[in-house]
N, C-alpha and C positions, 0 to 999 in steps of 0.2 A: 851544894855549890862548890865548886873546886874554886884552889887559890886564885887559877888567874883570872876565873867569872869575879873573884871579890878584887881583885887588882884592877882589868880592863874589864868594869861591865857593859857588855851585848848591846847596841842598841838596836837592835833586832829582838824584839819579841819572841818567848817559844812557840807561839803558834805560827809565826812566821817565815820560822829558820828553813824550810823545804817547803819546795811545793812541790806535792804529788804527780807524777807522770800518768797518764791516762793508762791504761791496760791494752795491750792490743797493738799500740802502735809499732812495733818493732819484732821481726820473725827471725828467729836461729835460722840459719841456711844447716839444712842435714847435712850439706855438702864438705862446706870450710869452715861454717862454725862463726863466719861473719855474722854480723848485726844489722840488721835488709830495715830500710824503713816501708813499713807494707805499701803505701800508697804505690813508692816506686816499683816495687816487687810487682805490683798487681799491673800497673802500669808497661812493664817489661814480663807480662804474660807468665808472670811467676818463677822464670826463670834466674836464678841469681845471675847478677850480674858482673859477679868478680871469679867464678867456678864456672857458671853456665849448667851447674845442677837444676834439675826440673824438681819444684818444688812439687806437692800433692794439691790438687786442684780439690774443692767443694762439686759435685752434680752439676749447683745451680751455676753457680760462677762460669761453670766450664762451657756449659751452652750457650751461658749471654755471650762469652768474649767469640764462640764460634761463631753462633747464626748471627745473620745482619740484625742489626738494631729495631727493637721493635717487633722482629716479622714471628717470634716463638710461642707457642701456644701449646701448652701441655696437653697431652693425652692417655688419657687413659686414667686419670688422677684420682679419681674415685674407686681405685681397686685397692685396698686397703689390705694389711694382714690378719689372719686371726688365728685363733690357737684350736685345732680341732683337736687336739692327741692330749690338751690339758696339761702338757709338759712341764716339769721341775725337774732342775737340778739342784745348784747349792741355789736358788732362786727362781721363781714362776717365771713361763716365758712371758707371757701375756707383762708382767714386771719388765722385764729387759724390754719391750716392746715400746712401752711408757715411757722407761726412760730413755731410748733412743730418741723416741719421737721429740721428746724437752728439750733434749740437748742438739737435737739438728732443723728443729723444725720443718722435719721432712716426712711423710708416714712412711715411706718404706725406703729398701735403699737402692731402687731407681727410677732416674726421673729423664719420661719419654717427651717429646716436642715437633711438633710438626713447624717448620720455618723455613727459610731463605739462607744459602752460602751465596754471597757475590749476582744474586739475584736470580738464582736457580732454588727452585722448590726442594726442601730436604726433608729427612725426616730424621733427628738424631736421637740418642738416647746416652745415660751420662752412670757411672754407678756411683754413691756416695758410700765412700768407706766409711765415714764416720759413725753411720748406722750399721752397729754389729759388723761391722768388720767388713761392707760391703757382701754380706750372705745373698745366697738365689733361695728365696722360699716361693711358695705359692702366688704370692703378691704379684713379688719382681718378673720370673716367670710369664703372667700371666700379661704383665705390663708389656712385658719387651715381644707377647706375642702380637699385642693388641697394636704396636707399634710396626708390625712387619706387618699384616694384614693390611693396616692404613697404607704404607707403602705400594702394596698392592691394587688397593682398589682404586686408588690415585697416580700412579703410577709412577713413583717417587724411589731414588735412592736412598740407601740408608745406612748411616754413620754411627757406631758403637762404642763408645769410650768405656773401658771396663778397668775396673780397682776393686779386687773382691777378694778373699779369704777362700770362697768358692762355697758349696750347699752351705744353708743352713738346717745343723745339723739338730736343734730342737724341732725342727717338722718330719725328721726322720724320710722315710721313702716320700713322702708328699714333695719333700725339697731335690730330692733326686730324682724324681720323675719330669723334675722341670729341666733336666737336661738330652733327654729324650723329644720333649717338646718347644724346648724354644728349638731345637734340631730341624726339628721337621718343619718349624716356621720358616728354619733359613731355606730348607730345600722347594716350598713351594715360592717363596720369594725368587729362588735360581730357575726353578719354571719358568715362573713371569718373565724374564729377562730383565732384572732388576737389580743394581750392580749391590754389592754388601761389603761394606771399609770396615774393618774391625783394627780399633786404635788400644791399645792393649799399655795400660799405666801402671806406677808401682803403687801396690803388687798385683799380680792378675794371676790366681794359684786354684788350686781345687776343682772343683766340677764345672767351675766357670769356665777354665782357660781348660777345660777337657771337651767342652760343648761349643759355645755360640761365640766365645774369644778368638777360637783358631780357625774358625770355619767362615772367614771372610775372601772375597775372592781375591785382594786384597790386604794382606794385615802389617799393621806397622806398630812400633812398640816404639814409647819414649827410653831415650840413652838412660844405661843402668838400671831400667826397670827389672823389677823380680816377679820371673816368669817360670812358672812349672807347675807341678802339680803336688806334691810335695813338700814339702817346707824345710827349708835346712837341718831344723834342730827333730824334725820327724825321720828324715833321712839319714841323720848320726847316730840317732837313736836303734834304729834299725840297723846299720850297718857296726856301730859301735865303733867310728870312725872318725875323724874332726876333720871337715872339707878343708879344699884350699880354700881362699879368699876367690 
């Protein structure tokens, strides 16, 4: 006890000198470094609202605040990933798998939906980076083909939100071959006469934005987003150069 606790003693209790702020409530803007209270943020579509920086959207989030209320119903959702090739690095993949799935509650990292924009039938799909960095393995792939098919057979337009690192590269060719094939999804959907939005978020890099990101009849990217193929510190690396900003 310091002199002044024995000079003025506290009538505050030590258990009661703070109380705890809940976790969560309050988000760094990447932009200016303000202090967003999330409700608002989420409220004002995630965009800060002192910068107008586009914050990084969740899959799930991203679709409710899209489709109308209600009308969203997942598809394809029982297409799960798995590990044919047995993969290790400093870690099992089938590990990184697990613990993706804990920490997002999502089994892969994308999530397809058939719903309503303004009362017209859609059909969108979302990537979650949070999961491995938003990777294209077999799964995702598979998912966003089963989502252009439906497109199809219903005869629906179809809207792509994409934030991905690009293949996932513990699937090895299995995960590069899906860019080949979600390809050819797009092109028999342009058959159909079936229009294809591809909305390209930060970051949209790798074999994603080399396949089904850029092959939109339509593409639009959010301000500042990081778009290539490449990665900055891959490209320094290679060049032995230091970009501009």
């Amino acid at each position: 006890m310091s002199w002044f606790d024995k000079l003025m003693p506290s009538r505050i209790k030590p258990g009661q000198r703070t109380r705890s702020v809940p976790e969560g409530l309050w988000v760094q803007c990447d932009g200016c470094s303000a202090q967003l209270y999330r409700a608002e943020l989420k409220r004002n579509l995630y965009v800060c609202p002192k910068c107008e920086h586009h914050m990084r959207i969740g899959a799930r989030d991203r679709l409710e605040m899209f489709l109308d209320p209600d009308s969203g119903q997942e598809i394809a959702e029982g297409i799960k990933p798995i590990d044919p090739l047995r993969f290790k690095d400093s870690k099992r993949y089938r590990d990184r798998l697990s613990q993706a799935q804990k920490n997002t509650g999502e089994d892969d990292a994308l999530i397809a939906m058939t719903g309503s924009l303004k009362g017209i039938p859609v059909v969108a799909a979302a990537f979650e980076f949070s999961f491995m960095g938003g990777s294209m393995g077999s799964a995702v792939g598979e998912r966003f083909v089963r989502a252009v098919d439906y497109c199809i057979e219903q005869n629906r337009p179809f809207i792509c939100f994409s934030a991905s690192g690009g293949a996932r590269m513990q699937e090895a060719l299995f995960s590069l071959l899906q860019m080949a094939k979600t390809s050819a999804a797009l092109a028999r959907l342009s058959d159909a006469g079936m229009p294809y939005i591809s909305v390209m978020t930060d970051p949209t890099m790798g074999g994603v934005s080399a396949s089904l990101a850029l092959l939109g009849d339509i593409n639009a990217a959010e301000p500042k987003a990081l778009i290539g193929f490449a990665g900055p510190r891959v490209i320094e690396q290679t060049v032995g150069e230091t970009l501009p900003e």
